[in-house]
C-alpha positions as CSV (number, residue, x, y, z in Angstrom):
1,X,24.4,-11.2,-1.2
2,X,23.3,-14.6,-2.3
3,X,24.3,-16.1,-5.7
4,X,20.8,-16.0,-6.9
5,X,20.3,-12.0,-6.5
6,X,24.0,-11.6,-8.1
7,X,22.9,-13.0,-11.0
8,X,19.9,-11.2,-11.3
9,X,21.5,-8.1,-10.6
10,X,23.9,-8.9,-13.3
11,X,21.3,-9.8,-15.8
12,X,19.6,-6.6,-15.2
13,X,22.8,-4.5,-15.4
14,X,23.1,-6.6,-18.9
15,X,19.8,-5.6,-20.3
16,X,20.4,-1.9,-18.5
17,X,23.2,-1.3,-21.1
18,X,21.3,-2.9,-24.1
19,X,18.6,-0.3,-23.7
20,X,20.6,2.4,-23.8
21,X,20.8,4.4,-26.8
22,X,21.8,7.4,-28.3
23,X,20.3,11.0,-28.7
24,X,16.7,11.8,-29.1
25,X,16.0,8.0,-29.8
26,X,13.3,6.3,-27.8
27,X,14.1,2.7,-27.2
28,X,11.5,0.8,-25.6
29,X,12.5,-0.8,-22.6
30,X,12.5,-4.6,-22.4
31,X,10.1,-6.4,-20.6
32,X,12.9,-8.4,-19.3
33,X,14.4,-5.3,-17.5
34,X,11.1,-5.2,-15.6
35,X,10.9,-8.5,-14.9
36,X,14.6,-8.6,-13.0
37,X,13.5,-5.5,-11.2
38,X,10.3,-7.1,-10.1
39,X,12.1,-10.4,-8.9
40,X,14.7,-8.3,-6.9
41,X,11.8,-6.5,-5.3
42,X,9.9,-9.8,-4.7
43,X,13.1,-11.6,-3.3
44,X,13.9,-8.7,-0.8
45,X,10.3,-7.9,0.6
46,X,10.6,-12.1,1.3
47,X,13.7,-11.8,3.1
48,X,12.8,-8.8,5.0
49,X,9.7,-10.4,6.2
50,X,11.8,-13.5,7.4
51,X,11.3,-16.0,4.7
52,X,14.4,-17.5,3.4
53,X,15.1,-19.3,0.0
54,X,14.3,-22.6,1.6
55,X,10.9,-21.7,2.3
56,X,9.9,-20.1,-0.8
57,X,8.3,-21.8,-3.7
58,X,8.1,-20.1,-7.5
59,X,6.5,-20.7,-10.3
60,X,7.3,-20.1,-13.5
61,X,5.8,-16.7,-14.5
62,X,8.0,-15.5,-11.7
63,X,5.4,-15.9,-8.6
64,X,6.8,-16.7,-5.8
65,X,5.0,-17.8,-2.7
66,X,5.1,-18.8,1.1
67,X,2.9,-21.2,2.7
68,X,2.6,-19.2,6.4
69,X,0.5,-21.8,7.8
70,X,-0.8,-25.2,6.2
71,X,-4.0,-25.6,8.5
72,X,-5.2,-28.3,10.3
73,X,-8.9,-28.8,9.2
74,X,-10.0,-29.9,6.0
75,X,-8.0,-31.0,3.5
76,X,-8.5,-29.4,-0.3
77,X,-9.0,-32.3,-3.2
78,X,-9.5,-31.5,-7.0
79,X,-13.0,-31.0,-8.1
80,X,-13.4,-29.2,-4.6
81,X,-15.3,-26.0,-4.2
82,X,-13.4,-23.6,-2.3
83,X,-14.7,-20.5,-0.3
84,X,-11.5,-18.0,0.8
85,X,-10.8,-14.8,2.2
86,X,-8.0,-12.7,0.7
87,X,-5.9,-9.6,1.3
88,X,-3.9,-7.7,-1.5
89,X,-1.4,-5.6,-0.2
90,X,2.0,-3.6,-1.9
91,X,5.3,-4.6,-0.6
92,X,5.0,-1.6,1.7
93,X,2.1,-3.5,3.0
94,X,-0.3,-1.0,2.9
95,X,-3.9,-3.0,2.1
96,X,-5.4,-2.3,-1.6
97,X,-8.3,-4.8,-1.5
98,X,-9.9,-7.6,0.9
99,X,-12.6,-9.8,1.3
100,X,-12.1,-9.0,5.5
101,X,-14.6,-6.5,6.5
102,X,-12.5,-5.6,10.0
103,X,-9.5,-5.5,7.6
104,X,-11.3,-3.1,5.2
105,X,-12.7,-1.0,8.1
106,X,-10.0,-0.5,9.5
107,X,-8.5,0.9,6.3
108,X,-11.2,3.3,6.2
109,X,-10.9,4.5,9.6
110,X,-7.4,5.3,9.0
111,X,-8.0,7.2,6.4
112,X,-10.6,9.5,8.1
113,X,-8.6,9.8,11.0
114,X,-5.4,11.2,9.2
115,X,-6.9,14.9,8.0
116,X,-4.1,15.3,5.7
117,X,-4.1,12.0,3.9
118,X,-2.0,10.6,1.3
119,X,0.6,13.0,-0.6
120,X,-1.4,12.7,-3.6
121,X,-4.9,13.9,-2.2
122,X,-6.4,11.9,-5.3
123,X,-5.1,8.6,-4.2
124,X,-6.4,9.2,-0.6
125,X,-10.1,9.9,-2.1
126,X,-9.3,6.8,-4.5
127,X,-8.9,4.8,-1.0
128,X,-11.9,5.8,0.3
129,X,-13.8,5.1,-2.8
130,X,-12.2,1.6,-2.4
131,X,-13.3,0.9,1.3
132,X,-16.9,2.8,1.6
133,X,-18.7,2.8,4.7
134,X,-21.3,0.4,3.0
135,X,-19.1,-1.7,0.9
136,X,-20.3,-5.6,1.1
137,X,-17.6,-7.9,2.5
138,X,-17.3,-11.9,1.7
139,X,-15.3,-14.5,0.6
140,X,-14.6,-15.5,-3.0
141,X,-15.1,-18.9,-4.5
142,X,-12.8,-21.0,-7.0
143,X,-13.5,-24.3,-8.1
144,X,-10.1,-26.1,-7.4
145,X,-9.4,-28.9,-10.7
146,X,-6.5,-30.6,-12.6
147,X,-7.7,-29.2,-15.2
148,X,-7.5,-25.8,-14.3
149,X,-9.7,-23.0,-12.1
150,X,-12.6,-21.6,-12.6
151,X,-14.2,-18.8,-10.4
152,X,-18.3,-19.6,-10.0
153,X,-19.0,-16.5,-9.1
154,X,-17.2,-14.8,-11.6
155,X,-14.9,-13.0,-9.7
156,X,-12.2,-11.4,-11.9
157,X,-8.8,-11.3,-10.7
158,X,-5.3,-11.0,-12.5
159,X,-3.6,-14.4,-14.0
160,X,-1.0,-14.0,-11.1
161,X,-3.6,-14.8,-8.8
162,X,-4.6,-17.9,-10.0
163,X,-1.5,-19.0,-10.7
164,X,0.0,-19.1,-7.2
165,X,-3.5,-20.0,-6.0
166,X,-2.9,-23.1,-8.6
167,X,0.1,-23.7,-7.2
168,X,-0.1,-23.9,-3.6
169,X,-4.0,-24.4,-2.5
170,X,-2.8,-28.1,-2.3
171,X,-0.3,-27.6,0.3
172,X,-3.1,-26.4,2.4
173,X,-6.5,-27.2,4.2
174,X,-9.1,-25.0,5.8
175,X,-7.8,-22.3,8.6
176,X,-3.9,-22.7,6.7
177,X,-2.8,-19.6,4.9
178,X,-0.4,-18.5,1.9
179,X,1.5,-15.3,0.5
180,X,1.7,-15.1,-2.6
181,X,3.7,-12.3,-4.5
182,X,2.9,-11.6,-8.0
183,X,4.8,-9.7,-10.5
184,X,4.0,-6.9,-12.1
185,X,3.3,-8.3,-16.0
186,X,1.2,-11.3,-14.2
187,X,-0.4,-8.3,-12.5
188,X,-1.9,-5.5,-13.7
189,X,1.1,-4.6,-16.4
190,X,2.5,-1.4,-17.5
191,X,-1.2,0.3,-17.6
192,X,-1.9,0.1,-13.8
193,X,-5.6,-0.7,-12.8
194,X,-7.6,2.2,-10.3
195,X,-4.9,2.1,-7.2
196,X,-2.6,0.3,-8.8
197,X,0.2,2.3,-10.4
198,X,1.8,0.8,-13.6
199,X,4.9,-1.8,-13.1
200,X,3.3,-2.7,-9.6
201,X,4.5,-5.9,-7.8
202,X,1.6,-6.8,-5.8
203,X,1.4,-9.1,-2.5
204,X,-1.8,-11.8,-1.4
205,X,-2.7,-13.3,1.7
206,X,-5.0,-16.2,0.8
207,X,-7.2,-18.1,3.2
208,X,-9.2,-21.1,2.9
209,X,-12.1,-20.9,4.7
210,X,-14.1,-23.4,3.8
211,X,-14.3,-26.8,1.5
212,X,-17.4,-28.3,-0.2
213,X,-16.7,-31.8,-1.6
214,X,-18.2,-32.6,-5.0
């Protein structure tokens, strides 16, 4: 085990015992518990997909990121406009959302072919209300600044998003691609959002596309 997941591990087993109480008492749990969880979870799904420490980047809500490929085409400026494709996945890899319409169908198909489904049978309809046969496929657009982001066409996505999306869209030109992994309060939080369950570390492929120079 590397130093940096024994002190996590022995931050968490810290705030583990703070929590703890006695009785009928309810003691909220810290949002520093979930955060250590969330960061073990992140480091481990890295490692197991063959990215060691040296090739993973972090910001400092917790986001941690891999740049998979860098690209060779154009390079991406501030002020640029920026058209991408994405893919949000779980650390069990299993595909919530995309902007890939032979990702998304293929999601779909795999649903209709399994006649059992999903243990919960509500999640598996919540899938296939997710990926509909007509559902419109296309890239998003941000406005890359130093300044900040901004999404023309309004797209709404968590904080986590644009965070690692801030932090490594300079690393990369068009046909390069990056993983970033978000934590769970950068995500969607303790409430969940449709098929994402509450505390939910959540995974994005992100894909330049295309670059227009202002």
């Amino acid at each position: 085990m590397n130093e940096m997941r024994k002190g996590l591990l022995a931050i968490f087993v810290g705030f583990i015992l703070l929590a703890c109480g006695d009785g009928d008492v309810l003691i909220q749990e810290d949002p520093r518990i979930q955060f250590i969880k969330d960061s073990t979870l992140i480091i481990d799904y890295l490692n197991e997909n063959g990215h060691d420490e040296s090739q993973i980047g972090n910001t400092p809500s917790g986001i941690r990121y891999v740049i998979l490929d860098s690209g060779d085409m154009v390079s991406i400026d501030e002020s640029d406009i920026v058209t991408y494709d994405y893919v949000g996945k779980f650390l069990s890899d299993s595909v919530f959302d995309t902007s890939i319409e032979v990702i998304g169908d293929s999601v779909r198909m795999a649903l209709l072919e399994d006649s059992v489904g999903l243990a919960d049978k509500s999640v598996h309809e919540a899938y296939l209300v997710q990926f509909p046969e007509d559902r419109e496929y296309k890239p998003l657009v941000i406005t890359y600044a130093s300044n900040g982001w901004t999404s023309p066409s309004g797209d709404g996505v968590v904080d986590g998003f644009f965070e690692g999306m801030e932090a490594t869209l300079k690393y990369l030109k068009t046909g390069g691609e990056v993983l970033i992994v978000v934590p769970s309060a950068e995500a969607y939080g303790i409430n969940g959002r449709g098929l994402i369950p509450p505390n939910t570390v959540l995974a994005f492929n992100i894909l330049p596309v295309s670059v227009t120079k202002q």
